[in-house]
N, C-alpha and C positions, 0 to 999 in steps of 0.2 A: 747245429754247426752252421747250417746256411742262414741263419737268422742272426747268428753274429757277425757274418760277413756282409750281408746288408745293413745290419746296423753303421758296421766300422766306414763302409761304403757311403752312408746317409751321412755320418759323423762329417768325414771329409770333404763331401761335397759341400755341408755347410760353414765349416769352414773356409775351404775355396770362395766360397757364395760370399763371405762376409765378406773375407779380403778383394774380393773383387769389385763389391759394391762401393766401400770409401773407396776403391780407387776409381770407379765408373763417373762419368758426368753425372746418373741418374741420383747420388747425394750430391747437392748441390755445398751445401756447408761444409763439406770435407775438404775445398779446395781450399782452403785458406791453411788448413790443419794439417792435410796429407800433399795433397798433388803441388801446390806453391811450394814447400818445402824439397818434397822429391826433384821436380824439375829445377829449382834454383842449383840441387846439388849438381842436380845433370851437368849443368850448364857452366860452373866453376873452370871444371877443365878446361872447358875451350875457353874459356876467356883467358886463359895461362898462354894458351897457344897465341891466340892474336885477339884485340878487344873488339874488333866487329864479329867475331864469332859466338859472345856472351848471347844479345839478344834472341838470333836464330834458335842458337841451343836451348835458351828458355824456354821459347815458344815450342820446339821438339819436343823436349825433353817434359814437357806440360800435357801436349796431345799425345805421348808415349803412354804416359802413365793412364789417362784416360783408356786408350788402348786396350792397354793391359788389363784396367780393370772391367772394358765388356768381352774380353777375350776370357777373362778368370770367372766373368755370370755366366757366359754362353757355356763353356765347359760343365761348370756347376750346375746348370740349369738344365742341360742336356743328360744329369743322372737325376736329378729332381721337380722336373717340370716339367708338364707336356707341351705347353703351348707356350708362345712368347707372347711379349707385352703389346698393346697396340702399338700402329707409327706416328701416334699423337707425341708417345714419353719419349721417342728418339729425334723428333723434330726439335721438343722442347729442350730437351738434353743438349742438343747440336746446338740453339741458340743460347741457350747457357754458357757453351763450352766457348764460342766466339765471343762472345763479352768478356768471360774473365782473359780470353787470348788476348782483346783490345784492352784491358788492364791490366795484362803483363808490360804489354807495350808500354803506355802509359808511364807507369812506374817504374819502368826503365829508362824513359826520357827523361822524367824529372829527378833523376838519380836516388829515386827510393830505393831500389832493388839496386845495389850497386857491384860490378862485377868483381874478382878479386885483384887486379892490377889498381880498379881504386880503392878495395878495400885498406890494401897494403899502402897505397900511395897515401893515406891518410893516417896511417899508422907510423910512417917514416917521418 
């Protein structure tokens, strides 16, 4: 009995673990695939509300999900791992994560990422 329950327990947290990792800085290739899309969703609503609030919200709604996904290792990790990573992979991480910030930017200047008042405005 108690071995199934550690199993079901192990099962979980690696799950947790996974969903936590595409959403962590610590994959970096995920951000194009998972966190750029999550955040962009973020950020729709408030550009409904007024268009200076599109950018902000990107940029939020980008380091939210990041958030969430070492808030989702740390959990995860704290039923499956004794020790954490060095602070070499969270400095890298951090500087990872400020780049693609400065290319949300970016892409939002040059109206790649376009918010939905101009998606619609283009569609009228």
């Amino acid at each position: 009995m108690e071995q199934s329950r550690v199993t079901r327990l192990h099962f979980y947290a690696g799950i947790v673990a996974v969903i936590g990792y595409l959403l962590s800085p610590f994959s970096r290739w995920n951000d194009l695939f998972v966190n750029l899309p999550l955040a962009y969703l973020f950020a729709l609503p408030f550009s409904l509300f007024h268009e200076q609030l599109y950018l902000p919200a990107f940029v939020l709604g980008y380091w939210l999900s990041n958030l969430l996904g070492l808030m989702l290792l740390h959990h995860a990790g704290s039923k499956l791992i004794r020790e954490q990573q060095g602070s070499v992979l969270w400095k890298n991480s951090l500087v990872i994560t400020l780049l693609y910030t400065f290319l949300i930017i970016i892409l939002v200047g040059l109206g790649v990422l376009p918010s939905v008042n101009e998606l619609l405005g283009h569609i009228k």
